[in-house]
N, C-alpha and C positions, 0 to 999 in steps of 0.2 A: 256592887254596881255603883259607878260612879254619877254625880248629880250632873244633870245635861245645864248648860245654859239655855236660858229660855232666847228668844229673839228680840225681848229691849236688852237684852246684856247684863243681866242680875243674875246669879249662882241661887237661885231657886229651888232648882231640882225639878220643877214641873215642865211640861209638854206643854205649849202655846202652839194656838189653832196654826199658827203662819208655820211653826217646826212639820208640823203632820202636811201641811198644803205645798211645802217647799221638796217635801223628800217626796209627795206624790210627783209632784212636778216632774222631778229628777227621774223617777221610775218610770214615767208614762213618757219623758223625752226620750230614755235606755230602749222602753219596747220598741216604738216607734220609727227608731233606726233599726231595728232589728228587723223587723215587721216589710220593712222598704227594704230591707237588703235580700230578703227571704223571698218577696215576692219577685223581685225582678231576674231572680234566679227559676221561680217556679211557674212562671207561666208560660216561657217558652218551653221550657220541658210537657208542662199539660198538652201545651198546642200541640206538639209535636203527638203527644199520646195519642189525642184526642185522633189524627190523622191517621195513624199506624194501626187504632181499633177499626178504624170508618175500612181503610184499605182491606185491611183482613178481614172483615164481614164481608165486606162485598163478594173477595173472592173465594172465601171459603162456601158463599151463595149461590156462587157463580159454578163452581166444581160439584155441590150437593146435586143445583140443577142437570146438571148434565149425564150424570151418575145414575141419578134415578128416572132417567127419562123412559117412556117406556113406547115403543114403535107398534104399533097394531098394524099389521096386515091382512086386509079383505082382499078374496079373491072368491070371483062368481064361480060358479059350479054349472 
């Protein structure tokens, strides 16, 4: 394994706080795009789900009612 530079620029071989806070940085700016690109893909698709569940309950509601309706006929005697 080869020795990292530290961040005042010495061949140290050690990890300084600013080396662990600069690669976070770098990871958490990677997610972050990732995250904003994911999203603006995923929530027209939800929306979209979210409608197509509401329509089909309704009418599959709508067809159970109907189905199981049941007619009573009185007639006097």
């Amino acid at each position: 394994m080869s020795p990292r530079k530290s961040g005042s620029g010495g061949n140290t071989g050690r990890v300084e706080i600013s080396d662990i806070k600069a690669k976070l940085e770098q990871i958490r700016g990677d997610a972050d795009t990732k995250v904003e690109a994911a999203r603006s893909k995923l929530v027209p698709l939800a929306s979209a789900g979210a409608v197509v569940a509401l329509v089909l309950a309704f009418w599959l509601g709508k067809r159970r009612g109907r189905r199981k309706a049941t007619w009573v006929e009185i007639r006097r005697l």
